[in-house]
N, C-alpha and C positions, 0 to 999 in steps of 0.2 A: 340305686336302680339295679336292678339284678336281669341280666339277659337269659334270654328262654331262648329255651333248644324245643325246634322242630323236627321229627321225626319224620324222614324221606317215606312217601309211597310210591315205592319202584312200578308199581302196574299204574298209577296218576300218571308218572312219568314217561313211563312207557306209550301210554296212550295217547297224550296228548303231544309228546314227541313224533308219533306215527300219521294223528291228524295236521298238524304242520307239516310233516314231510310230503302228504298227498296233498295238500294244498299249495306249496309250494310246486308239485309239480303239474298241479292242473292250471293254476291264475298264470296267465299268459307274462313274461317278465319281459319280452321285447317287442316290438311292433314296429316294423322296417318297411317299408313301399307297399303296406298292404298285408304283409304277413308277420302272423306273431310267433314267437319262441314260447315255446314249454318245454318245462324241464323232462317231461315224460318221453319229448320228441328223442331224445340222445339215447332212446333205447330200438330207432332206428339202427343203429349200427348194429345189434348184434345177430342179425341173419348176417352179413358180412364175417363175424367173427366165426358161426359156427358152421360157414359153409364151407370150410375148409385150407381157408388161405388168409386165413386173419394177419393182419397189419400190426406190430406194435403200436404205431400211432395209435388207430383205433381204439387197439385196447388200453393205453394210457391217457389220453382223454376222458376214456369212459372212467375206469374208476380214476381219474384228477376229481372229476366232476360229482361223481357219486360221492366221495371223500368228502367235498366241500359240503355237498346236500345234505348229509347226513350228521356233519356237523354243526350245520346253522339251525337244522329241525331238533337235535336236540339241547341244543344251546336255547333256544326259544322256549323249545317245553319244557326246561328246567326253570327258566324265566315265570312263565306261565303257573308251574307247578308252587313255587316260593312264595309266589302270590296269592295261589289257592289255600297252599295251605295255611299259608300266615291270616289268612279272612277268615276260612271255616273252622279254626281251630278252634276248640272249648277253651274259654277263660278260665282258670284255675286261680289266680288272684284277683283280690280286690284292690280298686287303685288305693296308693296313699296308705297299704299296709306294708308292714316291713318284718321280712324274716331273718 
């Protein structure tokens, strides 16, 4: 058995890391006494930050959280992508031949 190399498409990757990341930050992830969290919400703070008197917390929160978001979207779309391409790729052998 001989293992095949797939060849990464950085713009698949890119894109489909991009639509996770916007989907993660629209699909509501918490829902508390009535109200839900989106991750898009955490960009409330930054009239705080550029009105002149910005808080460390604020601003380490914001990017803890952007760090994390950006990591799980593209940790997903690389997921996503390995898949894609491992389905749509051309078959170049036939089974049960041996090189």
């Amino acid at each position: 058995m001989r293992l095949r190399h797939y060849e990464t498409n950085r713009w698949l990757w890119f894109g489909l890391s991009l639509t996770v990341f916007v989907v993660l930050g629209i699909v509501p992830l918490l829902e508390m006494k009535g109200e839900s969290f989106r991750l898009f919400g955490i960009f409330a703070v930054v009239p705080r930050l550029v009105s002149g008197k910005p808080e460390f917390a604020d601003l380490a929160m914001l990017g803890v959280i952007l760090l994390v978001w950006i990591t799980v979207a593209a940790a997903v779309g690389r997921l996503v992508h390995n898949a894609a391409v491992i389905i749509f790729s051309p078959r170049h052998e036939r089974s049960g031949t041996r090189h």
